[in-house]
C-alpha positions in Angstrom: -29.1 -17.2 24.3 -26.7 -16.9 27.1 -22.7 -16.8 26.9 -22.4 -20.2 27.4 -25.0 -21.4 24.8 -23.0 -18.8 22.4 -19.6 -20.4 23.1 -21.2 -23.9 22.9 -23.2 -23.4 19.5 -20.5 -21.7 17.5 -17.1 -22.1 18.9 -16.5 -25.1 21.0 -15.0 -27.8 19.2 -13.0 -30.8 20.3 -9.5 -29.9 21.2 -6.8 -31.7 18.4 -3.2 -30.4 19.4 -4.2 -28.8 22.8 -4.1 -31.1 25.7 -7.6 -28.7 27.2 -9.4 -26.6 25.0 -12.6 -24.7 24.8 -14.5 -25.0 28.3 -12.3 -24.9 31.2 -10.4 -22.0 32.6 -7.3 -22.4 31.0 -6.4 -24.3 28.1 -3.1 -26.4 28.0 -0.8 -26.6 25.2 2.5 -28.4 25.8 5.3 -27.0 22.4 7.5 -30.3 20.8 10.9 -30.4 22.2 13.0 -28.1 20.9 10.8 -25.2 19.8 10.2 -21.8 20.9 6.2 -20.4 21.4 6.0 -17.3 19.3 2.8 -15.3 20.6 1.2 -12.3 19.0 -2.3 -10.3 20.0 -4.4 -8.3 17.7 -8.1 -6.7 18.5 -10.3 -5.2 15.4 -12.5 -2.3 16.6 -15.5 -1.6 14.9 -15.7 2.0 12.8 -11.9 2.2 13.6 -10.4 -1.3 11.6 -13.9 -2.1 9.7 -17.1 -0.5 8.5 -19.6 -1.7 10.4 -22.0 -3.2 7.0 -19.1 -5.7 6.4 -19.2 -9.3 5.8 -19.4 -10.8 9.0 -17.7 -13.7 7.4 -14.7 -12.3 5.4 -14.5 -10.2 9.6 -14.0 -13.3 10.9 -11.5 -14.1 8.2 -9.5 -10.9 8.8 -9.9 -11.0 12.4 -7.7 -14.3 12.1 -5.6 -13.2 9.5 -4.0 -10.3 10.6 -2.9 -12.3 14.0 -1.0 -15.0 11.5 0.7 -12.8 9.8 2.8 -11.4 13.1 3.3 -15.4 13.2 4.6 -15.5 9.3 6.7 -12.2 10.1 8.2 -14.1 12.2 8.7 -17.5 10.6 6.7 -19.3 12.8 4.2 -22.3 12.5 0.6 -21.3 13.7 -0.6 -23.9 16.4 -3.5 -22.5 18.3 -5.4 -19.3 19.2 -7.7 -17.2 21.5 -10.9 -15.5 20.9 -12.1 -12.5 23.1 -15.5 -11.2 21.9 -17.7 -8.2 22.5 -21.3 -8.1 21.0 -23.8 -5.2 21.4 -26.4 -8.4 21.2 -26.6 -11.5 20.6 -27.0 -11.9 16.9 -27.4 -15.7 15.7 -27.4 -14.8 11.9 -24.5 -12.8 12.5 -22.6 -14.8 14.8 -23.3 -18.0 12.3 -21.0 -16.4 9.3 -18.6 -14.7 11.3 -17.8 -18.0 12.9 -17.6 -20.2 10.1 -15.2 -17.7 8.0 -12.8 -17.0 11.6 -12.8 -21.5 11.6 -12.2 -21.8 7.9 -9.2 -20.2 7.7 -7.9 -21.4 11.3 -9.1 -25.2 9.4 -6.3 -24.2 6.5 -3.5 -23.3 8.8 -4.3 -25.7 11.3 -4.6 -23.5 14.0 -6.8 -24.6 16.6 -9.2 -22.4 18.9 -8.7 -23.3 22.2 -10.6 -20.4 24.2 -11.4 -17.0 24.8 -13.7 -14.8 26.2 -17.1 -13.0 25.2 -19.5 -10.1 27.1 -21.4 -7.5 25.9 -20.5 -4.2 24.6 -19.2 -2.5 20.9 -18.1 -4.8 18.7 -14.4 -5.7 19.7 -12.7 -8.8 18.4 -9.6 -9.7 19.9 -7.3 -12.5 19.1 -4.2 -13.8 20.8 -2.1 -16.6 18.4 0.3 -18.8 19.3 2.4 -20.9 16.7 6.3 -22.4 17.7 9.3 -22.1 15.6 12.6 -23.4 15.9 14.8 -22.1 18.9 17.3 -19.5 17.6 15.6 -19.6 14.3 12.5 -17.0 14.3 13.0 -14.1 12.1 13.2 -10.6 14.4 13.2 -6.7 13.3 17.0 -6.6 14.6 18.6 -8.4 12.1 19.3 -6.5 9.3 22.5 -5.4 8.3 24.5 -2.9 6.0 24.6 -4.7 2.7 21.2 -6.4 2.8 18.6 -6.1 0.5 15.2 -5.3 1.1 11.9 -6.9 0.2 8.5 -6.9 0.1 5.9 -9.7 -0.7 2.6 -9.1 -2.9 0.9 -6.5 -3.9 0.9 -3.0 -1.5 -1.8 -0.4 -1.8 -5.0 -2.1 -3.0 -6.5 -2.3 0.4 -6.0 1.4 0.3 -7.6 1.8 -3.1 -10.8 -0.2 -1.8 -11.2 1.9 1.2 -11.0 5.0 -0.6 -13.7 3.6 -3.1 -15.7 2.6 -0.4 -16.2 5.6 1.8 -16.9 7.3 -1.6 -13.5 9.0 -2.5 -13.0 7.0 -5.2 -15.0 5.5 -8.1 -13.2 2.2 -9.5 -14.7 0.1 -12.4 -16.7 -3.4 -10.5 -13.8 -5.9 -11.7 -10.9 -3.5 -10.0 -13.0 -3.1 -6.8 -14.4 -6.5 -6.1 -10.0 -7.4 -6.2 -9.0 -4.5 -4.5 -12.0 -5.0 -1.2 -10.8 -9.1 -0.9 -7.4 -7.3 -0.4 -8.9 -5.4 2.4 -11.5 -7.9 3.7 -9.6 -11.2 3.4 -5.9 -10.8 3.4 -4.0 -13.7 3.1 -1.7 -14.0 6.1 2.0 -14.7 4.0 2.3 -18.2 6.6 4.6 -20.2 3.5 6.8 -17.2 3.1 7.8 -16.8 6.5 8.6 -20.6 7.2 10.7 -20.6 3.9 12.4 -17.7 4.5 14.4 -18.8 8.0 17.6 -19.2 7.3 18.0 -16.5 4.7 15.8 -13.4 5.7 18.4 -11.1 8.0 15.2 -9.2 9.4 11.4 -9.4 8.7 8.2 -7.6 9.7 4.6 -7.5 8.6 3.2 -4.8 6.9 0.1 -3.7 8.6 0.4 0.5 9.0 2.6 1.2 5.7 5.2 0.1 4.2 7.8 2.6 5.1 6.3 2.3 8.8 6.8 -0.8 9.0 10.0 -1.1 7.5 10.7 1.8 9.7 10.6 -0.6 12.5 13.0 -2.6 11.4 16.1 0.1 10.7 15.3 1.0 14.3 15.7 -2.2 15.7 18.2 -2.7 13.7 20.2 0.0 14.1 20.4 0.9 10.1 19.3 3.1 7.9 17.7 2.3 4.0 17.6 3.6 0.7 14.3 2.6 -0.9 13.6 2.7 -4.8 10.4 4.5 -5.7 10.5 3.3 -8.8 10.6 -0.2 -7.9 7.8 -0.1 -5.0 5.2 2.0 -7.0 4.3 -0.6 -9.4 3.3 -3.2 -6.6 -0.1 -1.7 -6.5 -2.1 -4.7 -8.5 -4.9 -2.6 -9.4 -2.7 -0.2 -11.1 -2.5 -2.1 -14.2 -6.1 -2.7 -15.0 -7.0 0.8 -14.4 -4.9 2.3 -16.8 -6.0 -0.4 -18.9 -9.3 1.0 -18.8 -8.8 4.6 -19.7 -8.3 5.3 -16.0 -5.1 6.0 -14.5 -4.2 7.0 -11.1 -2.1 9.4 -10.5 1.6 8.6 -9.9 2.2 10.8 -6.8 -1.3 8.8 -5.2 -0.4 5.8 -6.4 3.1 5.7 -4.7 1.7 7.5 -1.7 -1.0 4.2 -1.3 2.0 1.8 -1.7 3.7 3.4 0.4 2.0 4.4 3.4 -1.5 2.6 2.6 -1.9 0.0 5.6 -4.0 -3.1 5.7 -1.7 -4.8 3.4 -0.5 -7.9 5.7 2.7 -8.5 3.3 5.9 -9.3 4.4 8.7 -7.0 4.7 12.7 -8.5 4.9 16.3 -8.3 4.5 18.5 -10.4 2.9 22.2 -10.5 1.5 23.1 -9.7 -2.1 24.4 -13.3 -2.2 20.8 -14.8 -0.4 19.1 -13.6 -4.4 18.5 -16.9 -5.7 17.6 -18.4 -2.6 14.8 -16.0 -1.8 13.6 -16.2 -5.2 13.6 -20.1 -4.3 11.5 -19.0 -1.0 9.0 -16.9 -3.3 8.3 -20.3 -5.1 8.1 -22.7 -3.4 5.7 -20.7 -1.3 3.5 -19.3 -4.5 4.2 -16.0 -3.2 5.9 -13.5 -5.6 8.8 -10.9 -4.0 9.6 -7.6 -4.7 13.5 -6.3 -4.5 13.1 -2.8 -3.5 16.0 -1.4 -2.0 19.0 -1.7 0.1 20.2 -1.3 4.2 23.0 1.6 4.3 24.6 2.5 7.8 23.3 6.0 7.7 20.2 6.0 10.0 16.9 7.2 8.7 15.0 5.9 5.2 16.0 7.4 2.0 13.6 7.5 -0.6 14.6 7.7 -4.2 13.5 8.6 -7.8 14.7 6.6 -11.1 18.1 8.4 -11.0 18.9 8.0 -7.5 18.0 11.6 -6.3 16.1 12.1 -3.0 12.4 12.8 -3.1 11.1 15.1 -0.5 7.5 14.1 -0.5 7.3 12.7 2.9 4.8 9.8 3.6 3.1 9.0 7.1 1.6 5.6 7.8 -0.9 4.6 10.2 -1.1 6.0 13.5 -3.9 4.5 16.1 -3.3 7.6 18.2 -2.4 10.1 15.6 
Protein backbone atom coordinates (compact mmCIF):
# COMPACT_ATOMS: atom_id res chain seq x y z
CA UNK A 1 0.00 0.00 0.00
CA UNK A 2 1.45 3.28 -0.90
CA UNK A 3 1.06 6.78 0.96
CA UNK A 4 -1.71 7.73 -0.95
CA UNK A 5 -3.79 4.51 -0.67
CA UNK A 6 -2.86 5.00 3.29
CA UNK A 7 -4.22 8.53 3.50
CA UNK A 8 -7.19 7.50 1.24
CA UNK A 9 -8.29 4.25 3.17
CA UNK A 10 -8.08 5.55 6.67
CA UNK A 11 -8.03 9.26 6.95
CA UNK A 12 -9.65 11.05 4.07
CA UNK A 13 -13.01 12.02 4.84
CA UNK A 14 -15.26 14.74 3.36
CA UNK A 15 -14.35 18.16 4.68
CA UNK A 16 -17.57 19.65 7.11
CA UNK A 17 -16.26 23.09 8.56
CA UNK A 18 -13.10 23.39 6.24
CA UNK A 19 -13.61 25.01 2.98
CA UNK A 20 -10.54 22.20 1.55
CA UNK A 21 -9.64 19.32 3.44
CA UNK A 22 -7.81 16.15 3.12
CA UNK A 23 -6.11 15.89 -0.47
CA UNK A 24 -4.83 19.11 -1.68
CA UNK A 25 -1.72 20.96 -0.53
CA UNK A 26 -3.17 23.10 1.80
CA UNK A 27 -6.44 22.98 3.51
CA UNK A 28 -8.54 26.18 3.95
CA UNK A 29 -10.39 27.10 6.99
CA UNK A 30 -11.92 30.63 7.11
CA UNK A 31 -12.66 31.46 11.62
CA UNK A 32 -16.53 33.24 12.12
CA UNK A 33 -16.25 36.89 12.54
CA UNK A 34 -15.06 37.88 15.51
CA UNK A 35 -12.92 35.02 16.81
CA UNK A 36 -9.39 34.51 17.32
CA UNK A 37 -7.55 30.94 15.98
CA UNK A 38 -5.86 29.44 18.93
CA UNK A 39 -3.21 26.82 17.58
CA UNK A 40 -1.26 24.27 19.53
CA UNK A 41 1.28 21.28 18.18
CA UNK A 42 2.06 18.11 20.01
CA UNK A 43 4.24 14.90 18.58
CA UNK A 44 4.18 11.42 20.70
CA UNK A 45 7.44 9.58 20.24
CA UNK A 46 7.52 6.04 20.58
CA UNK A 47 9.60 4.47 23.85
CA UNK A 48 9.79 8.23 25.01
CA UNK A 49 5.60 9.19 25.46
CA UNK A 50 4.30 5.33 25.03
CA UNK A 51 5.36 1.75 25.30
CA UNK A 52 5.57 0.53 22.22
CA UNK A 53 2.85 -2.87 23.02
CA UNK A 54 0.02 -0.16 23.51
CA UNK A 55 -3.31 0.03 22.22
CA UNK A 56 -2.99 1.38 18.90
CA UNK A 57 -6.49 2.64 19.41
CA UNK A 58 -6.53 4.31 22.92
CA UNK A 59 -2.65 5.98 20.86
CA UNK A 60 -4.79 7.39 18.62
CA UNK A 61 -7.01 8.57 21.32
CA UNK A 62 -4.16 10.16 23.31
CA UNK A 63 -2.40 11.37 20.34
CA UNK A 64 -5.64 13.63 19.93
CA UNK A 65 -6.15 14.29 23.28
CA UNK A 66 -3.28 15.78 24.61
CA UNK A 67 -3.34 18.50 21.56
CA UNK A 68 -7.11 19.54 22.92
CA UNK A 69 -6.30 19.99 26.06
CA UNK A 70 -3.62 23.05 25.12
CA UNK A 71 -7.05 24.12 23.37
CA UNK A 72 -9.16 23.68 26.85
CA UNK A 73 -6.18 25.45 28.69
CA UNK A 74 -6.84 27.98 26.87
CA UNK A 75 -10.69 28.26 26.61
CA UNK A 76 -10.91 27.54 23.21
CA UNK A 77 -13.44 25.65 20.92
CA UNK A 78 -11.65 22.84 18.90
CA UNK A 79 -12.37 23.23 15.13
CA UNK A 80 -9.96 21.25 13.09
CA UNK A 81 -6.53 19.41 13.09
CA UNK A 82 -3.46 18.01 11.38
CA UNK A 83 -1.96 14.71 11.27
CA UNK A 84 1.85 14.08 10.56
CA UNK A 85 2.66 10.37 10.65
CA UNK A 86 5.77 8.24 10.66
CA UNK A 87 5.48 4.35 10.30
CA UNK A 88 8.42 1.87 10.30
CA UNK A 89 5.84 -0.06 7.82
CA UNK A 90 2.85 -0.10 6.63
CA UNK A 91 0.71 -1.92 9.06
CA UNK A 92 -3.16 -2.29 8.00
CA UNK A 93 -4.23 -3.98 11.28
CA UNK A 94 -2.56 -1.46 13.09
CA UNK A 95 -3.24 1.59 11.19
CA UNK A 96 -7.25 0.32 11.23
CA UNK A 97 -7.58 0.89 15.27
CA UNK A 98 -5.32 3.68 15.60
CA UNK A 99 -7.45 5.54 13.17
CA UNK A 100 -10.74 4.85 14.31
CA UNK A 101 -9.82 5.70 18.13
CA UNK A 102 -7.74 9.29 16.82
CA UNK A 103 -11.54 9.90 14.61
CA UNK A 104 -13.73 8.98 17.49
CA UNK A 105 -12.71 11.39 19.75
CA UNK A 106 -12.09 14.21 17.06
CA UNK A 107 -16.18 12.86 16.15
CA UNK A 108 -17.04 14.05 19.99
CA UNK A 109 -15.41 17.34 19.88
CA UNK A 110 -16.17 18.03 16.46
CA UNK A 111 -12.85 18.58 15.42
CA UNK A 112 -12.34 17.86 11.89
CA UNK A 113 -9.05 16.33 10.25
CA UNK A 114 -8.17 18.32 7.45
CA UNK A 115 -4.51 16.99 6.53
CA UNK A 116 -1.21 16.13 7.40
CA UNK A 117 1.58 14.27 6.35
CA UNK A 118 2.93 10.56 6.58
CA UNK A 119 6.59 8.84 5.45
CA UNK A 120 8.45 6.19 6.84
CA UNK A 121 10.60 6.04 9.81
CA UNK A 122 10.04 5.38 13.94
CA UNK A 123 6.85 5.73 15.03
CA UNK A 124 6.25 9.61 15.41
CA UNK A 125 2.69 11.04 15.67
CA UNK A 126 2.44 14.61 15.51
CA UNK A 127 -0.56 16.76 15.68
CA UNK A 128 -1.19 20.40 15.08
CA UNK A 129 -4.94 21.67 16.48
CA UNK A 130 -6.68 24.49 15.75
CA UNK A 131 -9.95 25.65 17.58
CA UNK A 132 -11.09 29.69 17.81
CA UNK A 133 -12.22 31.52 20.88
CA UNK A 134 -13.46 34.75 21.39
CA UNK A 135 -11.09 37.81 20.72
CA UNK A 136 -9.73 39.12 24.00
CA UNK A 137 -11.27 36.23 25.79
CA UNK A 138 -8.73 33.14 25.73
CA UNK A 139 -7.39 32.14 29.03
CA UNK A 140 -3.24 32.82 29.09
CA UNK A 141 -0.49 31.79 31.78
CA UNK A 142 -0.07 35.78 32.43
CA UNK A 143 -3.01 36.43 34.17
CA UNK A 144 -2.84 35.58 37.52
CA UNK A 145 -2.67 37.87 40.22
CA UNK A 146 -1.83 38.36 44.10
CA UNK A 147 -5.06 37.26 45.76
CA UNK A 148 -6.16 34.50 43.40
CA UNK A 149 -6.80 31.19 44.16
CA UNK A 150 -5.49 28.27 42.57
CA UNK A 151 -7.00 25.21 41.11
CA UNK A 152 -6.75 22.09 39.62
CA UNK A 153 -9.28 19.83 37.83
CA UNK A 154 -9.59 15.83 38.29
CA UNK A 155 -7.62 13.53 39.58
CA UNK A 156 -3.47 14.02 39.49
CA UNK A 157 -1.07 11.19 39.79
CA UNK A 158 -2.88 8.01 38.52
CA UNK A 159 -1.17 8.15 35.18
CA UNK A 160 1.92 7.96 37.28
CA UNK A 161 0.72 5.07 39.31
CA UNK A 162 -0.06 3.04 36.03
CA UNK A 163 3.34 3.67 34.56
CA UNK A 164 5.05 2.63 37.53
CA UNK A 165 2.87 -0.69 37.61
CA UNK A 166 3.53 -1.16 34.15
CA UNK A 167 7.26 -1.08 33.78
CA UNK A 168 7.09 -3.41 36.80
CA UNK A 169 7.83 -0.95 39.83
CA UNK A 170 4.67 -1.35 41.14
CA UNK A 171 2.10 -4.16 41.70
CA UNK A 172 -1.55 -2.70 41.95
CA UNK A 173 -4.75 -4.95 42.51
CA UNK A 174 -6.59 -5.50 38.51
CA UNK A 175 -9.61 -2.94 39.42
CA UNK A 176 -6.96 0.01 40.63
CA UNK A 177 -4.82 -0.62 37.42
CA UNK A 178 -7.33 -1.05 34.66
CA UNK A 179 -8.55 2.92 36.14
CA UNK A 180 -5.29 4.13 36.69
CA UNK A 181 -3.78 2.90 32.73
CA UNK A 182 -7.27 4.71 31.01
CA UNK A 183 -5.77 7.71 32.94
CA UNK A 184 -2.65 7.31 31.10
CA UNK A 185 -3.93 5.84 27.78
CA UNK A 186 -7.11 7.90 27.27
CA UNK A 187 -7.10 11.14 28.98
CA UNK A 188 -9.96 13.16 28.70
CA UNK A 189 -8.95 16.53 27.25
CA UNK A 190 -10.87 19.03 30.11
CA UNK A 191 -12.65 20.87 26.56
CA UNK A 192 -16.19 21.91 28.93
CA UNK A 193 -13.99 23.32 31.63
CA UNK A 194 -12.02 25.56 29.69
CA UNK A 195 -14.97 27.14 27.68
CA UNK A 196 -16.84 27.65 31.10
CA UNK A 197 -14.17 29.01 32.77
CA UNK A 198 -13.60 32.37 30.49
CA UNK A 199 -14.61 35.03 32.10
CA UNK A 200 -13.64 33.88 35.63
CA UNK A 201 -10.24 31.91 35.46
CA UNK A 202 -7.32 34.90 35.93
CA UNK A 203 -4.74 32.37 34.37
CA UNK A 204 -4.87 28.68 33.20
CA UNK A 205 -2.54 25.98 31.95
CA UNK A 206 -2.67 22.22 31.23
CA UNK A 207 -1.02 19.90 33.27
CA UNK A 208 1.02 17.70 31.13
CA UNK A 209 4.83 17.50 32.96
CA UNK A 210 3.65 17.96 36.79
CA UNK A 211 1.62 19.89 38.51
CA UNK A 212 4.07 22.22 40.19
CA UNK A 213 5.75 22.47 36.56
CA UNK A 214 3.12 23.44 35.17
CA UNK A 215 1.84 25.68 37.51
CA UNK A 216 5.31 26.89 37.54
CA UNK A 217 4.65 28.27 34.19
CA UNK A 218 2.20 30.23 35.17
CA UNK A 219 3.85 32.33 38.31
CA UNK A 220 6.55 33.01 35.66
CA UNK A 221 4.43 34.43 33.21
CA UNK A 222 2.75 35.94 35.62
CA UNK A 223 5.04 37.43 37.44
CA UNK A 224 3.79 35.81 41.02
CA UNK A 225 4.75 33.65 43.32
CA UNK A 226 2.27 30.68 45.14
CA UNK A 227 1.72 29.03 48.29
CA UNK A 228 0.44 25.53 47.55
CA UNK A 229 -1.35 23.20 50.29
CA UNK A 230 0.03 19.75 50.43
CA UNK A 231 -2.55 18.72 52.30
CA UNK A 232 -5.16 19.65 49.92
CA UNK A 233 -3.35 18.40 46.51
CA UNK A 234 -2.28 14.87 47.97
CA UNK A 235 -5.65 13.44 48.10
CA UNK A 236 -6.43 14.09 44.31
CA UNK A 237 -4.68 10.83 43.48
CA UNK A 238 -8.13 8.63 42.68
CA UNK A 239 -6.43 5.47 43.13
CA UNK A 240 -5.44 6.34 46.59
CA UNK A 241 -8.69 5.54 48.11
CA UNK A 242 -9.25 2.07 46.87
CA UNK A 243 -5.81 1.00 47.67
CA UNK A 244 -5.93 1.67 51.16
CA UNK A 245 -9.22 0.22 50.96
CA UNK A 246 -7.66 -2.91 50.12
CA UNK A 247 -4.99 -3.34 52.79
CA UNK A 248 -2.59 -1.48 50.53
CA UNK A 249 -1.57 1.96 51.19
CA UNK A 250 0.85 3.98 49.40
CA UNK A 251 3.11 5.84 51.02
CA UNK A 252 2.36 9.49 51.79
CA UNK A 253 5.68 11.02 50.73
CA UNK A 254 5.08 8.88 47.02
CA UNK A 255 1.85 9.57 46.98
CA UNK A 256 2.31 13.46 47.10
CA UNK A 257 5.48 13.20 45.08
CA UNK A 258 3.07 11.42 42.06
CA UNK A 259 0.51 14.24 42.44
CA UNK A 260 2.81 16.44 42.35
CA UNK A 261 5.29 16.02 39.79
CA UNK A 262 3.64 12.81 38.07
CA UNK A 263 2.91 14.09 34.36
CA UNK A 264 0.50 12.67 31.86
CA UNK A 265 -2.31 14.05 33.81
CA UNK A 266 -3.96 16.56 31.05
CA UNK A 267 -5.92 18.48 33.96
CA UNK A 268 -6.40 21.88 34.15
CA UNK A 269 -4.49 24.21 36.19
CA UNK A 270 -6.14 28.07 37.04
CA UNK A 271 -6.44 31.11 38.99
CA UNK A 272 -9.31 32.72 40.12
CA UNK A 273 -10.42 35.52 42.77
CA UNK A 274 -11.60 34.63 46.28
CA UNK A 275 -14.91 36.35 45.17
CA UNK A 276 -14.96 34.02 41.56
CA UNK A 277 -15.74 30.67 44.41
CA UNK A 278 -19.23 30.08 43.55
CA UNK A 279 -18.88 30.76 40.10
CA UNK A 280 -16.13 28.26 39.39
CA UNK A 281 -17.83 25.79 41.37
CA UNK A 282 -20.79 26.72 38.85
CA UNK A 283 -17.97 26.10 35.90
CA UNK A 284 -17.07 22.56 37.62
CA UNK A 285 -20.83 21.63 37.05
CA UNK A 286 -22.07 22.52 34.43
CA UNK A 287 -19.04 20.94 32.82
CA UNK A 288 -19.21 17.48 34.94
CA UNK A 289 -15.79 18.14 35.87
CA UNK A 290 -15.01 18.36 39.66
CA UNK A 291 -12.29 21.22 40.99
CA UNK A 292 -9.86 21.16 43.45
CA UNK A 293 -8.96 24.56 45.59
CA UNK A 294 -5.43 24.15 46.43
CA UNK A 295 -3.73 27.12 47.16
CA UNK A 296 -3.25 30.75 46.78
CA UNK A 297 -1.02 33.46 44.34
CA UNK A 298 1.28 35.68 46.90
CA UNK A 299 3.67 38.42 45.34
CA UNK A 300 6.77 36.66 46.56
CA UNK A 301 8.16 34.91 43.52
CA UNK A 302 8.92 31.27 43.62
CA UNK A 303 6.22 28.23 44.81
CA UNK A 304 5.85 27.55 48.39
CA UNK A 305 4.83 24.28 49.43
CA UNK A 306 3.14 23.71 52.69
CA UNK A 307 2.18 21.01 55.34
CA UNK A 308 -1.23 21.02 57.37
CA UNK A 309 0.04 23.85 59.66
CA UNK A 310 1.33 26.11 57.19
CA UNK A 311 5.16 25.33 57.63
CA UNK A 312 7.38 24.87 54.49
CA UNK A 313 8.30 21.47 53.34
CA UNK A 314 11.72 21.03 51.97
CA UNK A 315 11.19 17.90 49.89
CA UNK A 316 11.66 19.41 46.58
CA UNK A 317 9.73 17.90 43.53
CA UNK A 318 11.01 17.92 39.76
CA UNK A 319 8.54 17.37 36.86
CA UNK A 320 9.11 16.25 33.45
CA UNK A 321 11.97 17.23 31.59
CA UNK A 322 12.23 16.10 27.73
CA UNK A 323 15.88 17.09 27.82
CA UNK A 324 16.66 16.44 31.47
Amino acid sequence: MGEFELIDRFFKRPARRADLGVGDDCALLQPAPGMQLALSSDMLVEGRHFLPEVDPAKLGHKALAVNLSDLAACGAQPLAFLLALALPRVDEAWLAPFARGLLALADAHGCELIGGDTTQGPLNLSITVLGEVPRGQALLRSGARVGDEVYVSGSLGDARLALEALQGRLALPDPVFEAARARLEQPTPRLALGLALRGLATAAADVSDGLLGDLGHILKASGVGARIEAEAAAPLLAAAAPLAQAGRPLDPEQQLAWVLAGGDDYELVFTAPPAGRQAVQAAAQASRTPVTRIGRIEAEPGLRLVDAQGQPISQRYASFDHFA
